[in-house]
N, C-alpha and C positions, 0 to 999 in steps of 0.2 A: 555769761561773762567769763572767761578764758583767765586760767590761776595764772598770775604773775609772779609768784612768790619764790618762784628758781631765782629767776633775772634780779627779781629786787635782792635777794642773798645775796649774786653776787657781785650786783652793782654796789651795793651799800659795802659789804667786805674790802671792795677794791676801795672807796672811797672814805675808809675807816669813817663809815657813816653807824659809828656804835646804834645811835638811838633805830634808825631806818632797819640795820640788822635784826634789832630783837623783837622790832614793829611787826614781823614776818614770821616771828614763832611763837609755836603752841607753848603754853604756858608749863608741857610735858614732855619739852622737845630733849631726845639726847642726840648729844655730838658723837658719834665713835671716830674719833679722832686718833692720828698715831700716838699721841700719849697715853691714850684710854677713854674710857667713857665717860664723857660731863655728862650730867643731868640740871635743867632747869634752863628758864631766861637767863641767871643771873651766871652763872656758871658757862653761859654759851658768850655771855659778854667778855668775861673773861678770855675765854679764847677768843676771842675775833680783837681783844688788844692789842695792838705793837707798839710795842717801844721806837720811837723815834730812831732816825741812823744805822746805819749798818747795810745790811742786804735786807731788802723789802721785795715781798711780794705781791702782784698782782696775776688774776687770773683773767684767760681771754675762753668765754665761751664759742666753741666749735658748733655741736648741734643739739638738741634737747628731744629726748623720747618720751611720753608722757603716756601714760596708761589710767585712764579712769579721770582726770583731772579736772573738765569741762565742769564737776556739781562742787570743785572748789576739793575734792581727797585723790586719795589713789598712789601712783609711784612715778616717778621723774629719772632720767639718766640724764646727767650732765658731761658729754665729753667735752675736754676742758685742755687746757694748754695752761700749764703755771710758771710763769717768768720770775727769776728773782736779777732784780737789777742794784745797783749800787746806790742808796739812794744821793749820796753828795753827788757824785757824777751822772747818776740815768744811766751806768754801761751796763751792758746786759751780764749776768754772772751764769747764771744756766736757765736751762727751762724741759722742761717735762711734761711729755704727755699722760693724760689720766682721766678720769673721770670722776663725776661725785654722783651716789648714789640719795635720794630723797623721798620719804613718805609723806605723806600732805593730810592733814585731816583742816574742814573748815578754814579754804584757803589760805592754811596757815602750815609752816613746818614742821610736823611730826618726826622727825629722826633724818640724820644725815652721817652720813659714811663717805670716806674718802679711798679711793680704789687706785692703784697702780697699773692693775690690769683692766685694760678698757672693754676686754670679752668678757671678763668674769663680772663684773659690774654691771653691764647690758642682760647677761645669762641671769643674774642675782633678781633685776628689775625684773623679769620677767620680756626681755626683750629679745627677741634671737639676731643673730649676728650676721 
């Protein structure tokens, strides 16, 4: 059975589907995230919250490299496209290219990184370019 645990992150993220997000991590997952490192389910819900209004984001997955993943662990590259749009209007405000890096243990999200550099994030996975 083929890990679906990328896709469902970041279907559930884009759909502030809080519960479906944390349905998808290991009980030991950290975020390193640009503010720092969460640790825990509870702590990763926290981040995946938005506050309502303003410029919101959604992410559009490009391609997915997966290494070891097929017994449910292993490492994942998510190159990724992240739009923030208005949300009253839907206008598009910017968008960036990037990648998210992932570790998997028992089809579930072991640790997640957010990358600018979409070489160093593939090189990091263990992916060459």
């Amino acid at each position: 059975m083929p890990v679906h645990s990328v896709r469902e992150f970041i279907r559930a993220f884009n759909d502030r589907d809080l519960d479906g997000f944390v349905a998808v991590l290991d009980p030991g997952v950290e975020l390193h995230s640009m503010k720092g490192l969460r640790k825990g389910v509870e702590a990763a819900r926290q981040w995946a919250t938005r506050e309502p209004g303003g410029v919101q984001q959604t992410i559009e997955l490009e391609q997915l490299y997966e290494d070891g993943t097929e017994g449910g662990a292993g490492r994942a590259v998510a190159l990724i496209v992240r739009r923030w749009h208005w949300e009253d209007s839907g206008e598009l405000a910017s968008e960036d290219e990037m990648a998210w890096g992932f570790e998997l243990r028992a089809r579930r999200i072991l640790s997640w990184r957010s990358y600018e550099d979409r070489a160093e994030a593939l090189e990091d996975g263990g992916f060459r370019t």
